[in-house]
C-alpha positions as CSV (number, residue, x, y, z in Angstrom):
1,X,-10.9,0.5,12.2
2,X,-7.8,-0.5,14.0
3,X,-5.1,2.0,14.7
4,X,-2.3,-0.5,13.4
5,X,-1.2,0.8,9.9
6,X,1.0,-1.5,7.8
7,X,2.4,0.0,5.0
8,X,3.5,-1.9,1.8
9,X,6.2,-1.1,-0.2
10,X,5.6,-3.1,-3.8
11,X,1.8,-2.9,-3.4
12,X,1.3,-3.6,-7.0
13,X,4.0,-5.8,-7.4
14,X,3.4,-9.8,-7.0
15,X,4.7,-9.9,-3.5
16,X,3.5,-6.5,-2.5
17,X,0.4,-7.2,-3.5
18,X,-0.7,-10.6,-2.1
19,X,0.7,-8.6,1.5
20,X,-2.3,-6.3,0.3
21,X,-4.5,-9.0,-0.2
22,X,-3.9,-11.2,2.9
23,X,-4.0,-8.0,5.2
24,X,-7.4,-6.9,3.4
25,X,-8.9,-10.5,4.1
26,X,-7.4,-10.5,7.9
27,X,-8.9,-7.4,8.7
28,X,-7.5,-4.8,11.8
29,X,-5.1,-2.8,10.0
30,X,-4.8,-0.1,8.3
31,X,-2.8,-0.7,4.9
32,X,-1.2,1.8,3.1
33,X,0.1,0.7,-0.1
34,X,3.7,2.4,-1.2
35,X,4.0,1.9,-5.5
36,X,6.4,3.7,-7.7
37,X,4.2,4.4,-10.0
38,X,1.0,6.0,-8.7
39,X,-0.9,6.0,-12.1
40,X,-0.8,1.9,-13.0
41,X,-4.0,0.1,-12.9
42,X,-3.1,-2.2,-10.4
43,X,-2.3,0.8,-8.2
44,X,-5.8,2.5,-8.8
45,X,-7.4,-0.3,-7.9
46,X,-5.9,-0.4,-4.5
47,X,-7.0,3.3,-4.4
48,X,-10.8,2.5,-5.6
49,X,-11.1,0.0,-2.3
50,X,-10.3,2.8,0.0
51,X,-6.6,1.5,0.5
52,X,-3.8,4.5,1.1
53,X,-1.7,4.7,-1.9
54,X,1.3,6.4,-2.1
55,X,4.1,6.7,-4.9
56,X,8.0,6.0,-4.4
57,X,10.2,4.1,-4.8
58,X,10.4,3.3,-0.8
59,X,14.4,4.6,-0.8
60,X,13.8,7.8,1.1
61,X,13.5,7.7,4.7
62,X,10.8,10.9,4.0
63,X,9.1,9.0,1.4
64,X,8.5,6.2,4.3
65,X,7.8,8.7,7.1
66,X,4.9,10.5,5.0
67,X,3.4,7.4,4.1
């Protein structure tokens, strides 16, 4: 696994997630998906292919450092 980690904010979002998707199919990265809401199928399903997820909403500069 590389040590270059994208992260995502949106990751469940239409944008967001095709980002998600095209870095998935690329391959060498590390994605970490940023979602507000933590709990929405879409966002699971990141979570169930072994993607980082993390909930926020991507406005606080310690929200994006600890993801």
């Amino acid at each position: 696994m590389s040590n270059k980690i994208i992260t995502v904010l949106g990751a469940t979002g239409n944008q967001g997630g095709s980002v998600v998707r095209a870095l998935l199919a690329q391959g060498g990265y590390q994605v970490r998906a940023v979602t507000r809401d933590a709990t929405k199928k879409a966002a699971q399903d990141l979570l169930n292919l072994g993607k980082q997820l993390r909930g926020g909403s991507g406005e606080s500069r310690v929200e994006l450092v600890e993801a």
